[in-house]
C-alpha positions as CSV (number, residue, x, y, z in Angstrom):
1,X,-9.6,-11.5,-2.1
2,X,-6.2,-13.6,-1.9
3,X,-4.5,-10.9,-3.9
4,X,-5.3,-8.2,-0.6
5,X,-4.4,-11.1,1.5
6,X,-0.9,-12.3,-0.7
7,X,-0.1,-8.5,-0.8
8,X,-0.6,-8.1,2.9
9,X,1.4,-10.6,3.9
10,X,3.9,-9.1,1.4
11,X,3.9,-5.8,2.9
12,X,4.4,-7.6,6.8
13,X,7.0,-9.4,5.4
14,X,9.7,-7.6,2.5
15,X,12.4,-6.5,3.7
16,X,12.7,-3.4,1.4
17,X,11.0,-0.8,3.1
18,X,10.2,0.8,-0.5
19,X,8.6,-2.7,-1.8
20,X,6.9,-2.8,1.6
21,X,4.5,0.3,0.5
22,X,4.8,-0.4,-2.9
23,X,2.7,-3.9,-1.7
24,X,0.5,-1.8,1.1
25,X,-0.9,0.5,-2.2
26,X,-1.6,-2.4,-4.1
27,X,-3.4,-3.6,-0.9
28,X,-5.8,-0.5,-1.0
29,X,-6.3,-0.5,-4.2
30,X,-7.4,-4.3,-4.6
31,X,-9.6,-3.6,-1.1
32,X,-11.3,-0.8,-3.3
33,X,-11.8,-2.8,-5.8
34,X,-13.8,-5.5,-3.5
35,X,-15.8,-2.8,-2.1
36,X,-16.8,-1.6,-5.5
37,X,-17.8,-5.1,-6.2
38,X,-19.6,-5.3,-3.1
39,X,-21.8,-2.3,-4.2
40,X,-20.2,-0.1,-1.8
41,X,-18.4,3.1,-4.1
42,X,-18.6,5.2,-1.1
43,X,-16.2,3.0,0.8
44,X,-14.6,2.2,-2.7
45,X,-13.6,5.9,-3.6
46,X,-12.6,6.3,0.0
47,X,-10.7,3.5,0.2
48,X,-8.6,5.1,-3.0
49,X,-8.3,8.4,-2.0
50,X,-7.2,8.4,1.8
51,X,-5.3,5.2,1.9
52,X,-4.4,4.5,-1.4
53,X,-3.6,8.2,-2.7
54,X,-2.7,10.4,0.7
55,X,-1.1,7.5,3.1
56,X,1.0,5.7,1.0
57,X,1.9,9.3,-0.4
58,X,3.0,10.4,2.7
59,X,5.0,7.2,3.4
60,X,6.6,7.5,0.4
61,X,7.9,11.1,1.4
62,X,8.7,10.0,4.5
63,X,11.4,7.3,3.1
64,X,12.9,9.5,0.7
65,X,13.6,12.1,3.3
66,X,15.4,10.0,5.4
67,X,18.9,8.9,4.7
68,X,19.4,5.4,3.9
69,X,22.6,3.4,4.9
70,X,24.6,2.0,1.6
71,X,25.1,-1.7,2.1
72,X,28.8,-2.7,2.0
73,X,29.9,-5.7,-0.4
């Protein structure tokens, strides 16, 4: 539970878009992992597929295609 909320507040707050999702899948996964604890693998297995597996896979694309500006210095 303060792993999801840690990696929340990670995903809010880096500055790195790429580390931002990088957190948000770590988020879904640990959620899963509460529901499956909490006797739920419906949710669970939900929980990994769509947000864990599709969303964060389609952010991912997202970023890539777009061009990113080169910091100077």
């Amino acid at each position: 539970m303060i792993l999801a909320l840690i990696l929340a507040v990670l995903t809010v707050e880096l500055k790195d878009i790429l580390y931002s999702i990088l957190s948000f899948c770590g988020m879904c996964i640990v959620l899963g992992v509460i529901f499956w604890i909490l006797n739920a693998p419906y949710v669970a297995v939900f929980q990994m597929l769509v947000y864990a597996g599709a969303i964060v896979a389609m952010f991912i694309a997202a970023v890539m295609l777009t061009t990113r500006k080169e910091r100077l210095g």
